[in-house]
Backbone as a ProteinNet text record, in pm:
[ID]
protein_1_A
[PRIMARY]
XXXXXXXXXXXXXXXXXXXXXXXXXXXXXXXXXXXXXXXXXXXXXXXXXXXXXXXXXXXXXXXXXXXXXXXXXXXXXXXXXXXX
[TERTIARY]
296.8	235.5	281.5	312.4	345.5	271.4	258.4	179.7	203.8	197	213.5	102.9	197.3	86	163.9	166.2	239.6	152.7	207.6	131.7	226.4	102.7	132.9	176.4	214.8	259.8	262.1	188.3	158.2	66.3	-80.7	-174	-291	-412.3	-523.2	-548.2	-482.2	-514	-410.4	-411.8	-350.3	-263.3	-340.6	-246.7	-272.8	-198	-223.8	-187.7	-284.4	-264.7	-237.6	-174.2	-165	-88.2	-109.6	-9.5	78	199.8	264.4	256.1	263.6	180.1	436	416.7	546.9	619.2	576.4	580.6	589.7	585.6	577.1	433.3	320.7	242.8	165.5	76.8	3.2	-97.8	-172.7	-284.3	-376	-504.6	-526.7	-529.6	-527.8	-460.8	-606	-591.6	-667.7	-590.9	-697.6	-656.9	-734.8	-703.7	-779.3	-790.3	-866.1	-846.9	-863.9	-902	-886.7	-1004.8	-999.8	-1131.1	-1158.6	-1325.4	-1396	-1353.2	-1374.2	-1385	-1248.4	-1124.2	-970.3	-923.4	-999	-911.9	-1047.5	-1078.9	-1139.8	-1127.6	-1028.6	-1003.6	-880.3	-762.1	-648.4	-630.5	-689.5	-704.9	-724.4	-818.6	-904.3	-816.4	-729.6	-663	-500.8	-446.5	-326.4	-330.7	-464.9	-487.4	-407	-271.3	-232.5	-106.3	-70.9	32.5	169.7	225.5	392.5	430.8	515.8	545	637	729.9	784.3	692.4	597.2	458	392	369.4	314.8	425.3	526.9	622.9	676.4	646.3	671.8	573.8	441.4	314.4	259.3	308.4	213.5	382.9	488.9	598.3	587.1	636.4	580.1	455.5	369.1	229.7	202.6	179.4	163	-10.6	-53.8	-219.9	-213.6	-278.7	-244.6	-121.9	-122.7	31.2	116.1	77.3	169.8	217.6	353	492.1	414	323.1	311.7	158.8	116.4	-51	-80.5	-194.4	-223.2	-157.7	-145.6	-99.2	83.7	99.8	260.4	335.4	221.4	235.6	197.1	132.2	165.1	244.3	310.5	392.4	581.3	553.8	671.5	621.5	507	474.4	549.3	503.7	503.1	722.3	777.7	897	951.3	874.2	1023.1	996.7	904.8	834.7	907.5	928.8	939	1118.5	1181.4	1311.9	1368.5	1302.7	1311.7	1415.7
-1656.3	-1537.8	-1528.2	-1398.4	-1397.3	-1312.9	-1336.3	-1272.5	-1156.7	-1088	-966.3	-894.7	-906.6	-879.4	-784.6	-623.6	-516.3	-428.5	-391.7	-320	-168.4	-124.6	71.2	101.3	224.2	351.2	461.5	538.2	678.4	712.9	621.8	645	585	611.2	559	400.2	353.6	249.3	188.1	30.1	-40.4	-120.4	-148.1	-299.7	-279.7	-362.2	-384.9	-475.8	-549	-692.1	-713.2	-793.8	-747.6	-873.5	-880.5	-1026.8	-983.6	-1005.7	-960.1	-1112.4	-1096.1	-1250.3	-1266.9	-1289.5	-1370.5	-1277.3	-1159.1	-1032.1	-932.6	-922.7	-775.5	-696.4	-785.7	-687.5	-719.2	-608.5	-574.8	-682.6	-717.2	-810	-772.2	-787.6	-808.6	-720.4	-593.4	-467.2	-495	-486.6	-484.5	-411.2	-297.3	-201.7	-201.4	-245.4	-228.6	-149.9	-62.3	63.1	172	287	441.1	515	583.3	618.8	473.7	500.8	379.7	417.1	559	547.8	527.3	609.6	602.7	487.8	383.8	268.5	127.3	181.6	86.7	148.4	278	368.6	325.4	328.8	278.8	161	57.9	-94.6	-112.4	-36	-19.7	4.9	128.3	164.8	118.8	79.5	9.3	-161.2	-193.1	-337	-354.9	-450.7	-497.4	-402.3	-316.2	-206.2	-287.7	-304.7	-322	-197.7	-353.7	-266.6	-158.5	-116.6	8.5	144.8	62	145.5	196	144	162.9	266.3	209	290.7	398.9	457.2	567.2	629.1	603	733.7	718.9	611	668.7	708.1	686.8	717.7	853.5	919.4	1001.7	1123.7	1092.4	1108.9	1155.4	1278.2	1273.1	1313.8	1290	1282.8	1439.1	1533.2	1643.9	1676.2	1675.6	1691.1	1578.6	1502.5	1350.7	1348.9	1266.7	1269.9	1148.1	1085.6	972.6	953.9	877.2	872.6	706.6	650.3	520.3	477.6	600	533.4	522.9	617	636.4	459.7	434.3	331.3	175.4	188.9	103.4	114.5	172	184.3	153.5	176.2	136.1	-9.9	-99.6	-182.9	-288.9	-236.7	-285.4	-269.5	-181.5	-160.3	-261.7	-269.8	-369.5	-528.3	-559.7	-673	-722.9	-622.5	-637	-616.6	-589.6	-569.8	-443.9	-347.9	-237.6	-132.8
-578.9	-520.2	-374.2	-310	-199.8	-156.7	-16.5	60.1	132.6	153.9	283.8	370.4	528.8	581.6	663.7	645.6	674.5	836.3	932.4	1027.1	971	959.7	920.9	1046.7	1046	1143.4	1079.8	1200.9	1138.5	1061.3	1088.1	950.2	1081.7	1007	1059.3	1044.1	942	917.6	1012	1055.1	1109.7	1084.9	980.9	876.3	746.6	651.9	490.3	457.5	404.4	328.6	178.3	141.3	-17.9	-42.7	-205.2	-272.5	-364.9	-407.2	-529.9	-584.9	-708.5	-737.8	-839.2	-932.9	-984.4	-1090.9	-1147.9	-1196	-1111.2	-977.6	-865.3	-904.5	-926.2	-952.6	-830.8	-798.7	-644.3	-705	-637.7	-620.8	-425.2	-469.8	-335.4	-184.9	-266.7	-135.7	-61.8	92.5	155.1	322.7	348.5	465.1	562.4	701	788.8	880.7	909.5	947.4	850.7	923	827.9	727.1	671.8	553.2	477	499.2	435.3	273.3	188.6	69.6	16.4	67.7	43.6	44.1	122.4	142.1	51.3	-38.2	-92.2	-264.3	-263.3	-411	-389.7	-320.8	-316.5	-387.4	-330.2	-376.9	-526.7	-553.8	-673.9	-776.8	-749.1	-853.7	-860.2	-754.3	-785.9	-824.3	-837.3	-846.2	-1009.2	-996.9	-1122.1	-1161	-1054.3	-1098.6	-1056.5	-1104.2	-1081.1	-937.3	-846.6	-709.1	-761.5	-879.9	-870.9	-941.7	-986.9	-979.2	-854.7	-821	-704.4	-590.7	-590.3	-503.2	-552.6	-666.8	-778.3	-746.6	-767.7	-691.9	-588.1	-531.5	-355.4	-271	-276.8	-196.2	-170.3	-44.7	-10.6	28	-14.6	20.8	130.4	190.8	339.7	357.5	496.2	483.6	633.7	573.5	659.9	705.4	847.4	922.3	945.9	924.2	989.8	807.8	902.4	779.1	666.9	653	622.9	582.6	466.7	447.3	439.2	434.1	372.9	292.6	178.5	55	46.1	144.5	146.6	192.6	283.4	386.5	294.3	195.3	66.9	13.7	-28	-80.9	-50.1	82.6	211.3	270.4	213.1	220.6	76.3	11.2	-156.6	-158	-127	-171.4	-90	10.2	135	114	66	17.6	-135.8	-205.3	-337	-358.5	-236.1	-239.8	-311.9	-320.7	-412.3	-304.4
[MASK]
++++++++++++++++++++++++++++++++++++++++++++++++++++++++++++++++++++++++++++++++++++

């Protein structure tokens, strides 16, 4: 299992923690910073998804006007981690 410990840009949140365990599957998402409910539904629902899962529906995502959302920012977490 490996660990990651990613600092966002461009999002409310600050950081994202997360494990890809020996399969690339997410384990463990944890966000500090940003919407209490978004960032505890994020977790929730990519828990166990394969990182080209994950980088298949949150990649590109933008949150209002800024180029970039939480989930985009998992996902640019999950791909650079996962060598994708």
């Amino acid at each position: 299992m490996r660990h990651i410990d990613y600092q966002t840009r461009g999002t409310c949140s600050r950081r994202i923690e997360l494990d890809l365990d020996d399969e690339n599957r997410v384990r463990n998402v944890k966000f500090y910073g940003g919407c209490d409910g978004n960032l505890k539904a994020i977790p929730a629902l990519v828990e166990g998804m394969t990182a080209d899962e994950v980088t298949r529906k949150l990649s590109g995502i933008r949150c209002g006007l800024k180029d970039t959302s939480c989930g985009d920012q998992l996902a640019r977490a999950v791909r650079s981690a996962a060598g994708l």
